[in-house]
C-alpha positions as CSV (number, residue, x, y, z in Angstrom):
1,X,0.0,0.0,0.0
2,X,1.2,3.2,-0.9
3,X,1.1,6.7,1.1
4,X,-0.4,9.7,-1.0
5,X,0.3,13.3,-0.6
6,X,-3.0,13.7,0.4
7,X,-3.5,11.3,3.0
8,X,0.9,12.7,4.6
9,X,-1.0,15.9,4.8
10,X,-4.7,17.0,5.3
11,X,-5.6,14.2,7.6
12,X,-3.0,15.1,9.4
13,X,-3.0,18.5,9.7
14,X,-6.5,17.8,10.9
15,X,-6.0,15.7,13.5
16,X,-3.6,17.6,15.3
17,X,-5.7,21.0,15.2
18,X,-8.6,19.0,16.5
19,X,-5.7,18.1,19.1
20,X,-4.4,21.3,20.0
21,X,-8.1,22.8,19.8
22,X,-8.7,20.8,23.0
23,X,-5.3,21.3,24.6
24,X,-6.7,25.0,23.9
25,X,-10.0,24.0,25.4
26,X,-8.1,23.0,28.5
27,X,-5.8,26.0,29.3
28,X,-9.3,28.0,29.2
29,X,-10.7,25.8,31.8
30,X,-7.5,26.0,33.5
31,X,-7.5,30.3,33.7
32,X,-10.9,30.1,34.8
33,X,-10.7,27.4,37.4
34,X,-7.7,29.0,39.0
35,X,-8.8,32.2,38.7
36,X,-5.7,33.1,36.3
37,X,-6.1,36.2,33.5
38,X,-6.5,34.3,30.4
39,X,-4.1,36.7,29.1
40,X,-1.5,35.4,31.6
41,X,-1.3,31.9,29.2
42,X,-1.2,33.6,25.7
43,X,1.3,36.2,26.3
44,X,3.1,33.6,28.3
45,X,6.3,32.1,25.8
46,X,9.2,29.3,27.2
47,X,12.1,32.4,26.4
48,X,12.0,35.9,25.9
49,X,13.4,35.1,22.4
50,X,10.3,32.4,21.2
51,X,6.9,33.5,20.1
52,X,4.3,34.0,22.7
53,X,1.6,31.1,22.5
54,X,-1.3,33.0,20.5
55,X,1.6,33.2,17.6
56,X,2.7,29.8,18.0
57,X,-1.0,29.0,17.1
58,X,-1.3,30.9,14.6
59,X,2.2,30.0,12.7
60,X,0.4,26.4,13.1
61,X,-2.9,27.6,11.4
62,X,-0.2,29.6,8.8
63,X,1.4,26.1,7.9
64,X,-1.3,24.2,7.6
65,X,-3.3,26.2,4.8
66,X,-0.1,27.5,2.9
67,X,1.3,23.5,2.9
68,X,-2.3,22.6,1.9
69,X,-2.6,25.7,-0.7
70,X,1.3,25.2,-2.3
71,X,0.9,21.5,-2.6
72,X,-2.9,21.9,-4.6
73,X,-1.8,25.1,-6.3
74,X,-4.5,27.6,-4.6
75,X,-4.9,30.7,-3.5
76,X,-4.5,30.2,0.5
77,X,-7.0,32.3,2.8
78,X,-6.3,35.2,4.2
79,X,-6.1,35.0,7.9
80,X,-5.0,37.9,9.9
81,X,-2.9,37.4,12.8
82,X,-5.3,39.6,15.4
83,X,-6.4,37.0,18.1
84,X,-5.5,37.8,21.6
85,X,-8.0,35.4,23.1
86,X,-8.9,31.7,23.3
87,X,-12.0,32.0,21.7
88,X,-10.7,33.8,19.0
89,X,-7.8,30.8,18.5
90,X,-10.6,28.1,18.4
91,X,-12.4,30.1,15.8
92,X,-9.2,30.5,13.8
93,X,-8.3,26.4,14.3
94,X,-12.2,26.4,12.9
95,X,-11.4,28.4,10.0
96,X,-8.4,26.6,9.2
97,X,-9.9,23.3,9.4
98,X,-12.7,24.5,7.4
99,X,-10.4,25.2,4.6
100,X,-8.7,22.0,4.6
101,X,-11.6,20.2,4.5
102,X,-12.3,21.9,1.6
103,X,-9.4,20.8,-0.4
104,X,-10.0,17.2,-2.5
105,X,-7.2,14.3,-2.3
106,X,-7.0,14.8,-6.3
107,X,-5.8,18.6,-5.6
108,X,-2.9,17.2,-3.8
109,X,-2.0,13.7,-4.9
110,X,0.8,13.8,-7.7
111,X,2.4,17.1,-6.0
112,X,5.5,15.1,-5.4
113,X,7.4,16.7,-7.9
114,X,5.9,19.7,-8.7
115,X,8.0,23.0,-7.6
116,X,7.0,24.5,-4.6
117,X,8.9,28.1,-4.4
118,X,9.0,29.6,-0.8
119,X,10.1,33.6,-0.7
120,X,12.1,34.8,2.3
121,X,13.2,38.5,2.9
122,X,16.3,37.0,2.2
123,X,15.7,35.5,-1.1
124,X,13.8,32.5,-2.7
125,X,14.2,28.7,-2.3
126,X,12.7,25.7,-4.5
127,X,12.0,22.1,-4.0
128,X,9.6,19.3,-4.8
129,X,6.4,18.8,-3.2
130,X,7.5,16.1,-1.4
131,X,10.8,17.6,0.1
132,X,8.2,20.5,1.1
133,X,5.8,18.4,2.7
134,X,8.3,16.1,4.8
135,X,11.1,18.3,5.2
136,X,9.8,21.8,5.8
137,X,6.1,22.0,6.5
138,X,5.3,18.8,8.7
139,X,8.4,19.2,10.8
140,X,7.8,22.8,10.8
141,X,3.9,22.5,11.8
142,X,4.2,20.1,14.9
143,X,7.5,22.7,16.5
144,X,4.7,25.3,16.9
145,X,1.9,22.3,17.9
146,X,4.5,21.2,20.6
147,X,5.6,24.6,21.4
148,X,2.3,25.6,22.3
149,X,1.5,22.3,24.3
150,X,4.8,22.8,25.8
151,X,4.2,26.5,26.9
152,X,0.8,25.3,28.3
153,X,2.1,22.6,30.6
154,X,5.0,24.6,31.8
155,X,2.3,27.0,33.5
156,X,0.8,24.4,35.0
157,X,-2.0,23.3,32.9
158,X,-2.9,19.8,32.9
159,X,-2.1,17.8,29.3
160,X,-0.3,14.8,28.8
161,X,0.8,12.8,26.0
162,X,-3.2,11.8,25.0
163,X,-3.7,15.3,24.6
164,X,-1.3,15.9,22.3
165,X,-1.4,12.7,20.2
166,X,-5.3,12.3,20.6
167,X,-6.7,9.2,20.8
168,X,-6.7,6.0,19.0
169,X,-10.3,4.5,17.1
């Protein structure tokens, strides 16, 4: 049996927003239930030089829908990054999904080789769909997914391992 580009990428990406949507879920229950500003856990990063956990979210949404968008060859949504509260991540994770689930397995299968260009400020770099996918966005997608899980449980909120992986059907 072979893996498609599809199925190394949407499902995915999917399951792991539906993960961190109720690691998410849990820090708000956490803030509330000890009585902790909400804004304590989003501003709150694990060094002064990392991005504070509302961005680490968001650079997970980012990933997700320009992977998804590069590898079909579409236009990605426009998501500003303007969230400063919970709610306003979950309905960003729901937008992102949303999109995703949007996107058909023949949009994506046979991207292997097809050029994926990425521009920096710096310049421009090219590879294959393929080298995209499982060198640069996957890897790059679950840092921010464990960063944010990882900012969460160093202020004390209470996620473990099923949180973060989900569980098995």
């Amino acid at each position: 049996m072979t893996l498609s580009m599809y199925q190394a990428s949407i499902p995915v990406f999917l399951r792991a927003l539906e993960n961190l949507r109720g690691i998410l879920h849990k820090a708000q229950a956490h803030a509330a239930a000890k009585k902790i500003d909400p804004s304590v856990l989003l501003s709150s990063r694990l060094f002064p030089d990392m991005h504070p956990l509302t961005r680490q979210v968001q650079i997970v949404s980012d990933t997700a829908k320009f992977c998804a968008s590069r590898l079909a060859s579409i236009e990605p949504p426009k998501f500003p990054d303007v969230e400063t509260t919970f709610d306003e991540l979950d309905a960003r994770i729901d937008k992102t999904i949303a999109f995703l689930k949007e996107v058909a397995p023949a949009q994506i299968d046979g991207s292997e080789e097809r050029t994926i260009t990425l521009t920096f400020p710096s310049g421009s770099m090219e590879m294959n769909g393929m080298a995209y996918l499982l060198n640069l966005a996957v890897p790059n997608f679950y840092f921010h997914v464990t960063t944010a899980y990882a900012i969460l449980r160093h202020n004390g909120v209470e996620i473990g391992k099923f949180d973060y992986l989900g569980r098995w059907e």
